[in-house]
KEBAVO-378353 format. One record per residue: residue in three letters; x, y, z of N, C-alpha, C, O in turn; residue number from 1. Coordinates in nm, 4 decimals, always signed. Example, Ala and Ser with C-alpha at 12.3 -4.5 7.8 and 13.67 -1.06 7.14 Angstrom:
+-----+----------+----------+----------+----------+----------+----------+----------+----------+----------+----------+----------+----------+-----+
|  aa |    neast |   nnorth |      nup |   caeast |  canorth |     caup |    ceast |   cnorth |      cup |    oeast |   onorth |      oup |   i |
+-----+----------+----------+----------+----------+----------+----------+----------+----------+----------+----------+----------+----------+-----+
| ALA |  +1.3190 |  -0.5690 |  +0.7800 |  +1.2300 |  -0.4500 |  +0.7800 |  +1.3200 |  -0.3300 |  +0.7800 |  +1.4236 |  -0.3319 |  +0.8465 |   1 |
| SER |  +1.2850 |  -0.2250 |  +0.7080 |  +1.3670 |  -0.1060 |  +0.7140 |  +1.2900 |  +0.0030 |  +0.7870 |  +1.3409 |  +0.1138 |  +0.8039 |   2 |
+-----+----------+----------+----------+----------+----------+----------+----------+----------+----------+----------+----------+----------+-----+
This chain:
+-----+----------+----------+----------+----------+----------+----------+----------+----------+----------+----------+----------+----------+-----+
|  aa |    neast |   nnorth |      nup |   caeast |  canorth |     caup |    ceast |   cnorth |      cup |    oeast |   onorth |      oup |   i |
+-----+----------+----------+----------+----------+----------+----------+----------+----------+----------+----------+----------+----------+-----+
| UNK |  -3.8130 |  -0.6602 |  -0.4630 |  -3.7341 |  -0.7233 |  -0.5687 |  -3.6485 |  -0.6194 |  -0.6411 |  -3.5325 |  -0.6540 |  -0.6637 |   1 |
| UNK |  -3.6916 |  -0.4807 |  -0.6868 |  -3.6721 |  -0.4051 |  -0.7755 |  -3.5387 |  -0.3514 |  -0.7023 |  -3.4320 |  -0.3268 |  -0.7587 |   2 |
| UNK |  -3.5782 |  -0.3332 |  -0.5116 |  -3.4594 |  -0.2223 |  -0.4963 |  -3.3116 |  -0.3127 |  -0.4376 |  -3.2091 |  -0.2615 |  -0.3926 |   3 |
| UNK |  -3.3374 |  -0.4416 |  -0.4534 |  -3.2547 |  -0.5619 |  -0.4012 |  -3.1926 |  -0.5947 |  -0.5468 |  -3.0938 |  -0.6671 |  -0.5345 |   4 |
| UNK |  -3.2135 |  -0.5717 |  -0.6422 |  -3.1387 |  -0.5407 |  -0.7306 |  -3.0758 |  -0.4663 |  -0.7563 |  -2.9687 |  -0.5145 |  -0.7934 |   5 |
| UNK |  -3.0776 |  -0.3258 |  -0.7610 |  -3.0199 |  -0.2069 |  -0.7733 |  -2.9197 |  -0.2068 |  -0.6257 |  -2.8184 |  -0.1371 |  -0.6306 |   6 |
| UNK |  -2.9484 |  -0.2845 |  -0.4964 |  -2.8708 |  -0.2691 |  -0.4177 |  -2.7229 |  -0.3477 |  -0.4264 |  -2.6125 |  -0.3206 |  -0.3793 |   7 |
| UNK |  -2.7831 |  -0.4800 |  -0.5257 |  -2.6829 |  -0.5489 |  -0.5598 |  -2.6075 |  -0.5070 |  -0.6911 |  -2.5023 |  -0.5573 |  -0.7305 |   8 |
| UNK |  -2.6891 |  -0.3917 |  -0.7617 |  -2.5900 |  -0.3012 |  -0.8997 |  -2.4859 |  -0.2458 |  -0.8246 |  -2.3682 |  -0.2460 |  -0.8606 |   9 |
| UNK |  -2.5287 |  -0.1985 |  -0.7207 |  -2.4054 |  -0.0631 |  -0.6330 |  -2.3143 |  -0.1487 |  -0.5820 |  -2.1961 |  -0.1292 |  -0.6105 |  10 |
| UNK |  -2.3490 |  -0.2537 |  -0.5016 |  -2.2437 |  -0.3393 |  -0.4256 |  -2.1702 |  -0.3821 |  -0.5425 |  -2.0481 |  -0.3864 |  -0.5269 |  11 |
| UNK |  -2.2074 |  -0.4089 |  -0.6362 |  -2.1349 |  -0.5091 |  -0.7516 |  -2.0511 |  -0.3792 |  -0.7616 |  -1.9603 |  -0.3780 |  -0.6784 |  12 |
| UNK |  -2.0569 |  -0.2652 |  -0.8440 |  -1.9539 |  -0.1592 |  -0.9073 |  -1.8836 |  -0.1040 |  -0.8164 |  -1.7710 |  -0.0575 |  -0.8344 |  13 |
| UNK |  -1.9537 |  -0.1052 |  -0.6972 |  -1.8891 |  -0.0344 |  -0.5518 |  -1.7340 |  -0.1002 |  -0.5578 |  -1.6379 |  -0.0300 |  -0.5890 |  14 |
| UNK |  -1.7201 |  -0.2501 |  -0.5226 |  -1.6474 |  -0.3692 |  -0.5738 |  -1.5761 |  -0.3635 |  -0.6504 |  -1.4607 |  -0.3641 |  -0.6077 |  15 |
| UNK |  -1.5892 |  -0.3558 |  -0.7854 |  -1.5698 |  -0.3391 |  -0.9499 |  -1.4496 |  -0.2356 |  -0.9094 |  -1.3289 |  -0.2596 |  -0.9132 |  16 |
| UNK |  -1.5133 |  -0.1157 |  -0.8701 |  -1.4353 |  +0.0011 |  -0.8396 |  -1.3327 |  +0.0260 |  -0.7463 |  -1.2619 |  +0.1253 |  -0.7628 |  17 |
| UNK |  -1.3155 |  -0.0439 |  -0.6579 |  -1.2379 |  -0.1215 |  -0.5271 |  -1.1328 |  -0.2071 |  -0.5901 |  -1.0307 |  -0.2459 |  -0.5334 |  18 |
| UNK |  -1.1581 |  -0.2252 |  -0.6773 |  -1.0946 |  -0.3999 |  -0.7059 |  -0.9888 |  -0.3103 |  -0.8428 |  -0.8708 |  -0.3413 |  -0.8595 |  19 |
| UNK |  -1.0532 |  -0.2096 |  -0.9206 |  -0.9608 |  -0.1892 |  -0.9914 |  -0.8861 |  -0.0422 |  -1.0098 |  -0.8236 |  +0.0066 |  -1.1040 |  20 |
| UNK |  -0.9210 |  +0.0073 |  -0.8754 |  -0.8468 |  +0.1363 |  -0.7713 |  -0.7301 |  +0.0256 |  -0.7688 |  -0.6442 |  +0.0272 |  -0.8570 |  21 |
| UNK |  -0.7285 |  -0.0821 |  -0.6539 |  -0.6193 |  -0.1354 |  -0.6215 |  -0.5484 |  -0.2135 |  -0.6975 |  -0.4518 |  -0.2821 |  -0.6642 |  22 |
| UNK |  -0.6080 |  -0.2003 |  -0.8237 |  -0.5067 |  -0.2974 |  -0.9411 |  -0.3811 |  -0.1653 |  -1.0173 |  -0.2754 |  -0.1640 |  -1.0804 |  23 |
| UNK |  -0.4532 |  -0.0967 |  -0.9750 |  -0.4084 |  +0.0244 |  -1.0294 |  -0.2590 |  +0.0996 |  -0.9331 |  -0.1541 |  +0.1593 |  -0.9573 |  24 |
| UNK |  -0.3326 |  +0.0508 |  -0.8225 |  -0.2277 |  +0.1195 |  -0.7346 |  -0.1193 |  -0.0116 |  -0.7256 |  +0.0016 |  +0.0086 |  -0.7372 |  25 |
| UNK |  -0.1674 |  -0.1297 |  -0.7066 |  -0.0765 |  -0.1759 |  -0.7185 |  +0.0331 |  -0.2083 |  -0.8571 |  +0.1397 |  -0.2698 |  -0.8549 |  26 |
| UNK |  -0.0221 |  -0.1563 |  -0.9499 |  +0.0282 |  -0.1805 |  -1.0850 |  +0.1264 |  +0.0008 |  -1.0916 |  +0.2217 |  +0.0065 |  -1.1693 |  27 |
| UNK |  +0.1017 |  +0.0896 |  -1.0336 |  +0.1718 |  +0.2067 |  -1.0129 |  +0.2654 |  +0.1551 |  -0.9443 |  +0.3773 |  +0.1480 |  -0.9950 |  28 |
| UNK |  +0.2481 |  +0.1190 |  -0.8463 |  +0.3829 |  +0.1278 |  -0.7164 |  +0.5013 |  -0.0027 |  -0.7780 |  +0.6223 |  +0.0047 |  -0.7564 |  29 |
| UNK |  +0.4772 |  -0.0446 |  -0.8066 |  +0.5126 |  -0.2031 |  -0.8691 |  +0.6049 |  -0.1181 |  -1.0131 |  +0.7242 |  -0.1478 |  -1.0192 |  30 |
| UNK |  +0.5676 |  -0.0480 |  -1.0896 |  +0.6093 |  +0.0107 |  -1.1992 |  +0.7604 |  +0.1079 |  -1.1231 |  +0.8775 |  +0.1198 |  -1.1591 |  31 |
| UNK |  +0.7025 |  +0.1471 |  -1.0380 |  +0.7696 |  +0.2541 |  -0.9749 |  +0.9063 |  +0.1949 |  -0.8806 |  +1.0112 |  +0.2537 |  -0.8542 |  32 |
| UNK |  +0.8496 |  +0.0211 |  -0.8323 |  +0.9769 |  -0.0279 |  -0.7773 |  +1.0544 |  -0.0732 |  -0.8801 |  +1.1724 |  -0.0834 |  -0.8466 |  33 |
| UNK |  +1.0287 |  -0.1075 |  -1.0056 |  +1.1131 |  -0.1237 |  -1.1241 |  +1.1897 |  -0.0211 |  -1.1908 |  +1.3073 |  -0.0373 |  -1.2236 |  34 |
| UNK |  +1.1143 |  +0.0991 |  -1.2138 |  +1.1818 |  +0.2643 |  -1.2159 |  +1.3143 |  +0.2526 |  -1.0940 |  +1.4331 |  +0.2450 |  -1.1255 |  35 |
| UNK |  +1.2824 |  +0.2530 |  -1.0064 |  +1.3816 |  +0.2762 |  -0.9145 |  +1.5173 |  +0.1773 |  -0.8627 |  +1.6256 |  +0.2072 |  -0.8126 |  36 |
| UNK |  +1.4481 |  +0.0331 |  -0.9049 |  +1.5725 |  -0.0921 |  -0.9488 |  +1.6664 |  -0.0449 |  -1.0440 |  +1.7879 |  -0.0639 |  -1.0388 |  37 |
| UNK |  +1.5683 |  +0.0537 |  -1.1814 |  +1.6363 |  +0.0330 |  -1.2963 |  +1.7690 |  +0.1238 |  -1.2598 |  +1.8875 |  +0.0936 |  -1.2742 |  38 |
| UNK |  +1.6937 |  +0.2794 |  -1.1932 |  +1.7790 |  +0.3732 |  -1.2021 |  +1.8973 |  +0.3799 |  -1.1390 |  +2.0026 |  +0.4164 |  -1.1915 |  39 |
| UNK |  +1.8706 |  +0.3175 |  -0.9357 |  +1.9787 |  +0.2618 |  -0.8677 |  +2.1124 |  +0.2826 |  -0.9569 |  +2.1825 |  +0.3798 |  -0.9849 |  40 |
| UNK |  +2.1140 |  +0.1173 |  -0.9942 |  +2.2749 |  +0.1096 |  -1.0363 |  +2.3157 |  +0.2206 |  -1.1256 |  +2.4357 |  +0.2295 |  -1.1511 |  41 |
| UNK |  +2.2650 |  +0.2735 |  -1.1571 |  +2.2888 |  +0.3365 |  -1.2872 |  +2.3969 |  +0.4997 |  -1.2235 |  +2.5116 |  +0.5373 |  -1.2476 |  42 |
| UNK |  +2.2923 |  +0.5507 |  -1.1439 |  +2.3769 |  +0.6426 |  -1.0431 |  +2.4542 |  +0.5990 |  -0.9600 |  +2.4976 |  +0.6963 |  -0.8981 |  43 |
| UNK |  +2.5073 |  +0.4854 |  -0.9133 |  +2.5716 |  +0.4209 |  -0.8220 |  +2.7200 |  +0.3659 |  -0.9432 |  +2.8199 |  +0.3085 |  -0.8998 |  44 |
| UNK |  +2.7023 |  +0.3960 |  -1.0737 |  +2.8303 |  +0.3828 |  -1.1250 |  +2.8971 |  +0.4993 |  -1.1663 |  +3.0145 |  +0.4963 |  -1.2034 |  45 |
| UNK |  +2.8246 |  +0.6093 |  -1.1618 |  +2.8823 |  +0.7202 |  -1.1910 |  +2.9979 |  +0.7943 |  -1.0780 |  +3.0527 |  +0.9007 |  -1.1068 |  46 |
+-----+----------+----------+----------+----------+----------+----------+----------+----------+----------+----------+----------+----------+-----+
């Protein structure tokens, strides 16, 4: 019982940690295609 819990603590944060690595990365790259929308035109009128 005891270690079927603790196996399901790790899977749960293992997860947890998975889940908000890739919120992250996707919330970077996503930031970064807006950085690079913004800047585009901006050098393209100079």
């Amino acid at each position: 019982m005891r270690t079927s819990d603790t196996k399901r603590a790790y899977v749960l944060a293992n997860l947890t940690d998975r889940v908000a690595q890739f919120t992250l990365y996707q919330g970077l790259s996503s930031s970064q295609l807006v950085l690079t929308n913004l800047l585009e035109p901006v050098s393209e009128h100079k």
